[in-house]
N, C-alpha and C positions, 0 to 999 in steps of 0.2 A: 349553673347549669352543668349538668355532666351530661359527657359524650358517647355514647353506644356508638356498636357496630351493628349494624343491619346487619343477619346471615340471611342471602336467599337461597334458596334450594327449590327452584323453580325450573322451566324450560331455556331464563336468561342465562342461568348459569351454564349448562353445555355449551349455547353459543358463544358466551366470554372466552371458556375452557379453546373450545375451539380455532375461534380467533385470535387470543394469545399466542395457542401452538404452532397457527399459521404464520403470525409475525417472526416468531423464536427463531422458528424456522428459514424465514427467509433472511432474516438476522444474521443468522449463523449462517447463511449462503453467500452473501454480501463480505461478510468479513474473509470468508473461506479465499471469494475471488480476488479481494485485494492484497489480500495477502500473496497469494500468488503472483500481482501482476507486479509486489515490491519486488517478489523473490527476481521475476524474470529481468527485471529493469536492472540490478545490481552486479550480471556477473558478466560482463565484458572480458573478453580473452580470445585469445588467439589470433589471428592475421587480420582485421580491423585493429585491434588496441597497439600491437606491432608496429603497423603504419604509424598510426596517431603518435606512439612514442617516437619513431621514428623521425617523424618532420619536425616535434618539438626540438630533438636533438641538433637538429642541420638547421632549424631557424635560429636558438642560441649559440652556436658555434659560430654562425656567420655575423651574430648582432656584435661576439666579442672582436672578431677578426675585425671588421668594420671599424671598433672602438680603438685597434693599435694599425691598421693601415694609415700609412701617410704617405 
């Protein structure tokens, strides 16, 4: 048995045409926003990150003092 393709060229196919374009498009919306929300989630800086380094610095300082206190 061989396999053909059906062409239609009917009113189905605008709607197909259509509704693709719609998916595409919200496709391409979806990606746009997560992309965005990796960008905003990865740039930590300034007086928050500070802190943060900050206490890690004074918590190991103290774990080593602690370690030669006697």
């Amino acid at each position: 048995m061989a396999t053909h393709r059906i062409n239609h060229h009917g009113p189905d196919d605008s709607l197909d045409n259509v509704v693709e374009q719609h998916a595409s498009k919200r496709l391409k919306k979806i990606q746009e926003e997560q992309a965005k929300a990796y960008e905003r989630g990865h740039h930590h800086s300034g007086l928050p990150r500070f802190f943060m380094n900050l206490v890690v610095i004074v918590a190991v300082v103290l774990m080593i003092m602690m370690m030669f206190w006697k």
